[in-house]
C-alpha positions in Angstrom: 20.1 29.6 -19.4 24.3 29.7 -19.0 25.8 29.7 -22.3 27.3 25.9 -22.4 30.3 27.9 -24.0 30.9 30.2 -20.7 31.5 29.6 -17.3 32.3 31.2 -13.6 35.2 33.1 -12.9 34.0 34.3 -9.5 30.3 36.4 -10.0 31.4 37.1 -13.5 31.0 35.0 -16.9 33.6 34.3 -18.5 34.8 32.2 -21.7 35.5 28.4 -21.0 38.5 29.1 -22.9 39.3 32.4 -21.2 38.9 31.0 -17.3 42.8 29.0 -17.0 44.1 32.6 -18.6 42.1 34.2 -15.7 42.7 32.1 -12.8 46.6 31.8 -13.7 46.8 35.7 -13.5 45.2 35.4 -9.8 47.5 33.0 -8.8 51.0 34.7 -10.3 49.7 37.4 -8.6 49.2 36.3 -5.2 52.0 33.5 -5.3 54.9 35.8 -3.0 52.2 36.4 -0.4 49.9 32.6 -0.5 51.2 31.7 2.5 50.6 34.5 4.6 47.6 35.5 3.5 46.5 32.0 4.5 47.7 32.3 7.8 46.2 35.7 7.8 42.7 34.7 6.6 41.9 31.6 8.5 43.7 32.8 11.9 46.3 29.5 11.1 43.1 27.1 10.6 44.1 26.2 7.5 47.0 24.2 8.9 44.5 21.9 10.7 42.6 21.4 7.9 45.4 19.9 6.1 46.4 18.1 8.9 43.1 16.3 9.2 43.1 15.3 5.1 47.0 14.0 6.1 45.2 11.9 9.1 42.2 10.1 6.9 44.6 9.9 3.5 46.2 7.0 6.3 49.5 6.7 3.9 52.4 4.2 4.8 56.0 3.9 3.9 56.9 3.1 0.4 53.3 4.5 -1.8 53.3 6.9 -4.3 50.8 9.6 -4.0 50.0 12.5 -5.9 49.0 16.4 -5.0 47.3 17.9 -7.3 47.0 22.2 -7.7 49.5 21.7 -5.2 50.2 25.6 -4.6 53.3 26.0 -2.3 53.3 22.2 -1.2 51.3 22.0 2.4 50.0 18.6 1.6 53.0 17.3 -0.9 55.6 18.3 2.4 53.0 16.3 5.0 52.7 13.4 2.6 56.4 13.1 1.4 57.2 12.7 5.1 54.7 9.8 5.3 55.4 7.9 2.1 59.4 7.9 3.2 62.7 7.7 1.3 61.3 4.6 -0.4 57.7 6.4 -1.7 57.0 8.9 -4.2 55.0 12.7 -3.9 54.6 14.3 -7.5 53.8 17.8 -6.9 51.7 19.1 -9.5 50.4 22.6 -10.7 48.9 24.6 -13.3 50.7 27.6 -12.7 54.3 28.1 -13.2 54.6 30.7 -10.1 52.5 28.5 -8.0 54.7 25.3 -8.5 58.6 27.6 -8.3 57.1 28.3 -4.8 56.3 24.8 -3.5 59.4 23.7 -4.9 61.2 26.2 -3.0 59.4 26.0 0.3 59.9 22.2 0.3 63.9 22.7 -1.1 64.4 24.9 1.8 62.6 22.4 4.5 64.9 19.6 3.4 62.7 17.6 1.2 64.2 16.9 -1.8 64.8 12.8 -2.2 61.4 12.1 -3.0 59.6 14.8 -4.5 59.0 15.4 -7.9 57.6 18.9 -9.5 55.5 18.5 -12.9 53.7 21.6 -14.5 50.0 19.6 -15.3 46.4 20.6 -16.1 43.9 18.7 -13.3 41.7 18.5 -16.0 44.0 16.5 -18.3 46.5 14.9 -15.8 50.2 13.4 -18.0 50.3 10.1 -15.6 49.5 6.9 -17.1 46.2 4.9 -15.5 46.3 3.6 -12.2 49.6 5.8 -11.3 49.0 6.2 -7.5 47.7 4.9 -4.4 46.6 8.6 -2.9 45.4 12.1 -4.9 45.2 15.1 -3.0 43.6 18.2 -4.0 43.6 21.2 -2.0 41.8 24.7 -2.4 41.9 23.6 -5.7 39.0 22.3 -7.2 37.4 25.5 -7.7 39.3 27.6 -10.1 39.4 24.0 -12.2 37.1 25.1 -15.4 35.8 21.5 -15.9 35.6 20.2 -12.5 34.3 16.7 -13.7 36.7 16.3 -16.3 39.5 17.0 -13.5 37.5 14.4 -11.3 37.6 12.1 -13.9 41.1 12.6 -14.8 42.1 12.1 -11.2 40.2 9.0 -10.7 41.9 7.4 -13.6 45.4 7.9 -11.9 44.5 6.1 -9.4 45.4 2.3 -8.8 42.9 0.3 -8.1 42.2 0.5 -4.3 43.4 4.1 -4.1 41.6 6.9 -2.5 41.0 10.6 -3.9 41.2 13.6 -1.2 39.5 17.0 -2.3 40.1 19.1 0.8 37.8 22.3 -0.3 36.1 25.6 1.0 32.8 24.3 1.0 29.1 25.8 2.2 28.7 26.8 6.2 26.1 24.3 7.8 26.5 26.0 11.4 23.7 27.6 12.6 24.1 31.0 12.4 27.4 31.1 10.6 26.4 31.9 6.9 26.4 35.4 7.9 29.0 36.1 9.7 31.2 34.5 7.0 29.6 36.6 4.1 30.3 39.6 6.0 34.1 38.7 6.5 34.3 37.2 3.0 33.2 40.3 1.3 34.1 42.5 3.7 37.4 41.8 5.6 39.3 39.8 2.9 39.2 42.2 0.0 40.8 44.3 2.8 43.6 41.8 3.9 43.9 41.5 0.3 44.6 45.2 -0.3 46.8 46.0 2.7 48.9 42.8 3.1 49.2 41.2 -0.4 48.4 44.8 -2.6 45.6 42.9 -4.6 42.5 43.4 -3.5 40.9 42.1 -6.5 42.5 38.7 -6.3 41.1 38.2 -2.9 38.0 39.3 -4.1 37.9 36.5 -7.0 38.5 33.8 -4.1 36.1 34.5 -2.5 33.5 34.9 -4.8 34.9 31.4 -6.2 33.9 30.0 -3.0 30.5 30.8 -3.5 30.5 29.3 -6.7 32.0 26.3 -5.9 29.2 23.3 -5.8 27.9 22.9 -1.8 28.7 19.4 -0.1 26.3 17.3 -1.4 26.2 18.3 -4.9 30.5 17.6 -5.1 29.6 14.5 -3.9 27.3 13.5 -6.8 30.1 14.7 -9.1 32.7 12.2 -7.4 30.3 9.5 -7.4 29.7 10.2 -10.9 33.2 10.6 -12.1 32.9 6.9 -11.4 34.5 7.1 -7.8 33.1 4.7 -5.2 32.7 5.3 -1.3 32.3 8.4 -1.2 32.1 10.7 1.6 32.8 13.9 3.2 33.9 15.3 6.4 32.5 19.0 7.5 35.3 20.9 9.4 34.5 24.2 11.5 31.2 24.0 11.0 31.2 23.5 7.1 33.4 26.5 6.0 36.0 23.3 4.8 34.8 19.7 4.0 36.8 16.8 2.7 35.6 14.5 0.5 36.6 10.9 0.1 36.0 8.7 -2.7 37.9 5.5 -4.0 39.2 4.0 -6.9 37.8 0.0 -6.8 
């Protein structure tokens, strides 16, 4: 039996307390090369993926929504376009590196009027109860250490009504497909890793994390019993990526 004191950091055990150390080391690491590498690894999918969660989150003018692990601000650009000059996107992330280049990236594309940039623990989130009509999170759920505390703490920021996004790699459901994404998983994207970004290790942690992260039905349970309500997912190409929905009643 897992020590209740450890947890996963990739294949390896690691410390509760040792895991944020860990996972922020990954992502200063990778942060100068995120977003090519994620063009590079999914062949651009990723894109459409975040697209879709845009399409079901169904914003309108004027609501103030939240992105949480944010990373270089995919969903907080998509969203702050939607909510308008007269909405609100706080862009939120754990590590410092992460959240300078979202900030940047959405600076540079001319979003600047309603975006706001707050350094913030999922798993303890500094917005008063019922903040926010939408949360996003997005490839981020698993490198959260306490994934139901961060569920719960997500839930809580949302106003009554309000609906929780977790747009995540998830487990392949296709026939036929768990294999072929093992192979390029552990195979080809240590490689990318090594030759585009110069870290194979990172890209060797991601996707181990993937395998650790819980499979579709299981984050499901979590949502529902982090007290969310509705809940659902959505399996995209073929159950690499799901989205799961849940609300706030």
């Amino acid at each position: 039996m897992a020590d209740d004191r450890s947890t996963d950091f990739g294949f390896e055990r690691v410390l509760r307390a040792d895991k944020a150390r860990r996972v922020r080391g990954v992502f200063d690491s990778v942060a100068q090369n995120y977003d090519l590498m994620n063009d590079l690894m999914s062949a651009g999918a990723h894109r459409l993926w975040k697209r879709f969660t845009l399409s079901v989150a169904n914003l309108r003018a004027g609501q103030q929504v939240l992105d949480v692990a944010g990373g270089s601000g995919d969903l907080a650009a998509g969203m702050a376009r939607r909510v308008g000059e007269r909405g609100l996107v706080v862009l939120t992330d754990i590590n410092a590196a992460m959240l300078a280049r979202g900030r940047d990236r959405l600076t540079d594309a001319g979003i600047v009027g309603n975006v706001r940039y707050v350094q913030a623990n999922a798993e303890r989130l500094p917005f008063a109860d019922g903040s926010f009509d939408c949360i996003t999170i997005g490839f981020g759920l698993r490198n959260v250490t306490d994934k139901a505390a961060a569920l719960a703490s997500m839930r809580r920021a949302l106003r009554p009504g309000g609906q929780l996004l977790v747009l995540e790699f998830s487990h392949p459901t296709a026939p036929g497909l768990k294999p072929l994404y093992d192979t390029y998983s552990f195979k080809v994207l240590p490689l990318l890793g090594k030759y585009v970004a110069g870290d194979e290790a990172s890209y060797r942690y991601l996707a181990e994390s993937i395998r650790m992260h819980p499979d579709q039905d299981a984050l499901l349970k979590m949502m529902q019993e982090a007290g969310l309500e509705g809940c659902r997912y959505h399996n995209l190409t073929g159950g690499i990526v799901a989205v799961h929905r849940g609300y706030r009643y």
